[in-house]
C-alpha positions as CSV (number, residue, x, y, z in Angstrom):
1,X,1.4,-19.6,6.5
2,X,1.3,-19.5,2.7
3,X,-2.1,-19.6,0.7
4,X,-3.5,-21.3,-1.9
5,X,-3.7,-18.9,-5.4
6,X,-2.8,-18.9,-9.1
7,X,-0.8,-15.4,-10.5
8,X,-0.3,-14.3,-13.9
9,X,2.4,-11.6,-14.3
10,X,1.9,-9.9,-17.6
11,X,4.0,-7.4,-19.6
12,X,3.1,-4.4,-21.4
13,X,3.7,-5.8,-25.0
14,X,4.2,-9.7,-23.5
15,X,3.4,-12.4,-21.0
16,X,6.6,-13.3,-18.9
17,X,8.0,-16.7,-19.2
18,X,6.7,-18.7,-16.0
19,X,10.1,-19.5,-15.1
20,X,11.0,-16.4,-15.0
21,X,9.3,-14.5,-12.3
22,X,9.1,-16.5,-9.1
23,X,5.5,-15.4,-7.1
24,X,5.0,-16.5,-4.0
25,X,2.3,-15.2,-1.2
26,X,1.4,-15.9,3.0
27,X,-0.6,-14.6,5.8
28,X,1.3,-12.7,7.7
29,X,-1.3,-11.7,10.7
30,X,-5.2,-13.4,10.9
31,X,-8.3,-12.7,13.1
32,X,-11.5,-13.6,13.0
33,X,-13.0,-11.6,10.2
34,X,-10.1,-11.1,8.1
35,X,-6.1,-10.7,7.7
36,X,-3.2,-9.1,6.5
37,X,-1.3,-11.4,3.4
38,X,1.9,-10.6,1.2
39,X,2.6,-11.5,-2.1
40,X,6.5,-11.5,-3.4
41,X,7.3,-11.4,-6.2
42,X,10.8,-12.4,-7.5
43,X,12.1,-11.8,-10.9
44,X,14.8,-14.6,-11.8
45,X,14.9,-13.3,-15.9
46,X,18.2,-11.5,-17.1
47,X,16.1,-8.5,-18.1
48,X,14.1,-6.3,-16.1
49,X,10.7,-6.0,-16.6
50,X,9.2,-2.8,-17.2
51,X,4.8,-2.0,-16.8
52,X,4.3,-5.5,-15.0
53,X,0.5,-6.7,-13.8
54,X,-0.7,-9.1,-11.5
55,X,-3.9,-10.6,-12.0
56,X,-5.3,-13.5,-9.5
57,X,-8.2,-15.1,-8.3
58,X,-9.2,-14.3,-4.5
59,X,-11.8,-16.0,-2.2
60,X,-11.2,-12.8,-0.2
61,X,-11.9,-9.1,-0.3
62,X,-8.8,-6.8,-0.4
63,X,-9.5,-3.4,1.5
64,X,-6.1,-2.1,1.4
65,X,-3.0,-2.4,-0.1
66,X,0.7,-1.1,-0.5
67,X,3.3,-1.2,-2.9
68,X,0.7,-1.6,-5.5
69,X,-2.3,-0.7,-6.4
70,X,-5.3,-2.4,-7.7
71,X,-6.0,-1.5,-11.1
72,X,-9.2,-3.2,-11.6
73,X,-11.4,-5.6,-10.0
74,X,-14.4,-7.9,-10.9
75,X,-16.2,-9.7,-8.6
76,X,-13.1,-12.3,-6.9
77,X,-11.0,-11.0,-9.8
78,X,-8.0,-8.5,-9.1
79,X,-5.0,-6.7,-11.2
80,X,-2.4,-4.9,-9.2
81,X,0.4,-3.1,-10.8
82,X,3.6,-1.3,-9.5
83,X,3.7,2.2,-7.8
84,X,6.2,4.1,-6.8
85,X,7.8,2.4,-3.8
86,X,10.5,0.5,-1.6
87,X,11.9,-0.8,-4.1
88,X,12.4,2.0,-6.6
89,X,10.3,3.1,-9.8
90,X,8.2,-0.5,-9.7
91,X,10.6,-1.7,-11.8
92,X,12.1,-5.3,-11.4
93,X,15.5,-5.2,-12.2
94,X,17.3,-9.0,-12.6
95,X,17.1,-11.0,-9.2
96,X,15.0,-8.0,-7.5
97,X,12.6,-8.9,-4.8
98,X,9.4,-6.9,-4.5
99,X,6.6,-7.2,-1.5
100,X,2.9,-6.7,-2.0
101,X,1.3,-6.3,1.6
102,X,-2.4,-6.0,2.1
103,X,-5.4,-6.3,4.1
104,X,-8.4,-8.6,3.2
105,X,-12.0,-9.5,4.8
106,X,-12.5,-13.6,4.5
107,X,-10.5,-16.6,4.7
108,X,-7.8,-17.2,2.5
109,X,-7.6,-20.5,0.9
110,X,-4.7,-22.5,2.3
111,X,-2.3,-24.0,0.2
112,X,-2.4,-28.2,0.5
């Protein structure tokens, strides 16, 4: 079931074009006080990109994650960035999939 949220992927010395990382994100278990989501991330440039971040919005607290790691958080505010992982060094290589799983308390916002 996917969720309602807006991303920004940013770069180390630049924001990446919006077309082209594709970002996408679900529930992928729920229960009554919580539920477990993942966020994929798809990068459709012709260049890999090196020292990405995530940044988003949630109406939800995270408690856990893996293949990232929260780098800072503000209230409903969250950065993630890589770690070493499935899918390498955290790098996204051209037309590399990566998948952020995690476990949050609250509802997620559903996508309309």
């Amino acid at each position: 079931m996917p969720f309602a949220i807006a991303f920004a992927l940013s770069l180390a010395s630049a924001t990446a074009p919006a077309q082209a990382v594709l970002i996408a994100h679900s529930v992928t278990s729920q229960w009554s006080t919580g539920f477990q989501g993942r966020i994929t991330i798809l990068n459709q440039a012709p260049y890999t990109i090196h020292d990405w971040r995530l940044g988003f919005d949630a109406s939800y607290t995270i408690t856990s994650m893996w293949n990232a790691q929260i780098a800072a958080n503000a209230g409903a505010h969250y950065e993630v960035t890589a770690v070493q992982a499935s899918w390498e060094d955290g790098d996204l290589s051209p037309n590399e999939l990566a998948s952020i799983d995690f476990v949050a308390t609250g509802v997620p916002a559903i996508a309309p």
